[in-house]
C-alpha positions as CSV (number, residue, x, y, z in Angstrom):
1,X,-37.0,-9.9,-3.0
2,X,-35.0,-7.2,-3.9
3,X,-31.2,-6.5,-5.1
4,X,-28.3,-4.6,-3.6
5,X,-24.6,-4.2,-3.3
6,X,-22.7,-4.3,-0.2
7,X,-19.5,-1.9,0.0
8,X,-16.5,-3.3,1.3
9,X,-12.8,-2.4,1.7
10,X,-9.7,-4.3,0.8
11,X,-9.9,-6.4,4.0
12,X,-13.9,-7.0,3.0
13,X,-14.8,-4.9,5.8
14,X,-17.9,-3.1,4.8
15,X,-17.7,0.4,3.9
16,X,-20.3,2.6,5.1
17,X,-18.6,6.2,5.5
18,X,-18.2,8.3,2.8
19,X,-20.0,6.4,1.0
20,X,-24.4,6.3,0.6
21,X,-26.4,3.4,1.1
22,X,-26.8,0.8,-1.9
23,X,-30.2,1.6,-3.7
24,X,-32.0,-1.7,-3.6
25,X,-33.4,-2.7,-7.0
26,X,-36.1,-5.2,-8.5
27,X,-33.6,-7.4,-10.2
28,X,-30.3,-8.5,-10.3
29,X,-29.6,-6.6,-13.9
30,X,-31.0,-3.6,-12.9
31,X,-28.0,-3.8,-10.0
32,X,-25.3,-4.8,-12.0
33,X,-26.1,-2.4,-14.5
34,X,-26.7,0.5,-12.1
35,X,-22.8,-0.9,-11.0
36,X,-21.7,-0.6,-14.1
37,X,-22.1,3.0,-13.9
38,X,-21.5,3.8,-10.8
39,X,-18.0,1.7,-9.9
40,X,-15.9,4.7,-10.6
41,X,-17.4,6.9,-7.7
42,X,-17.5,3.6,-5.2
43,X,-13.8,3.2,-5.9
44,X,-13.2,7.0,-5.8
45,X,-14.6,7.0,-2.3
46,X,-12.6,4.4,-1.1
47,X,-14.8,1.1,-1.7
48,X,-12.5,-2.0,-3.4
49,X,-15.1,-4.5,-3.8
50,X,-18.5,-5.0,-3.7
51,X,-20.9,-8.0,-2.6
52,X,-24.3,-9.0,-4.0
53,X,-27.2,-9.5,-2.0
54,X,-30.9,-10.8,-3.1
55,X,-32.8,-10.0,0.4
56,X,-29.9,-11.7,2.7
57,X,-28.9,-14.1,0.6
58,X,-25.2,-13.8,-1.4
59,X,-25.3,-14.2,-4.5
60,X,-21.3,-13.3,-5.3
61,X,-18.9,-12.1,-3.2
62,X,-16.0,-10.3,-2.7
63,X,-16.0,-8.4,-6.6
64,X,-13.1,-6.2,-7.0
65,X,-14.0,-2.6,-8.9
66,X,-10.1,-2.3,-9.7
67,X,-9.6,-3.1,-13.5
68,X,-7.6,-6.4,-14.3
């Protein structure tokens, strides 16, 4: 299977102007860390949280990319 983030808004709409679709990648660390450096941009083009998928399946949900 392979990894990627959903973009969402506020409301957990997904996002899909403005905004390119998630690379997919071969395993969950490779996407959280590819999110680590990307979260600036995704909030900057007006995504507020993120969702992780493995194929269809969720694996968290709902992830805020403003800092605490």
């Amino acid at each position: 299977m392979t990894w990627r983030w959903r973009y969402e808004n506020a409301n957990g709409g997904e996002v899909v102007e403005g905004v390119s679709p998630s690379d997919t990648f071969p395993s969950q660390a490779d996407a959280e860390s590819w999110l680590g450096e990307s979260w600036r941009e995704l909030l900057d083009s007006g995504v507020e949280k993120v969702t992780l998928l493995e194929g269809e399946r969720v694996e968290y949900e709902g992830m805020s990319l403003r800092p605490e």
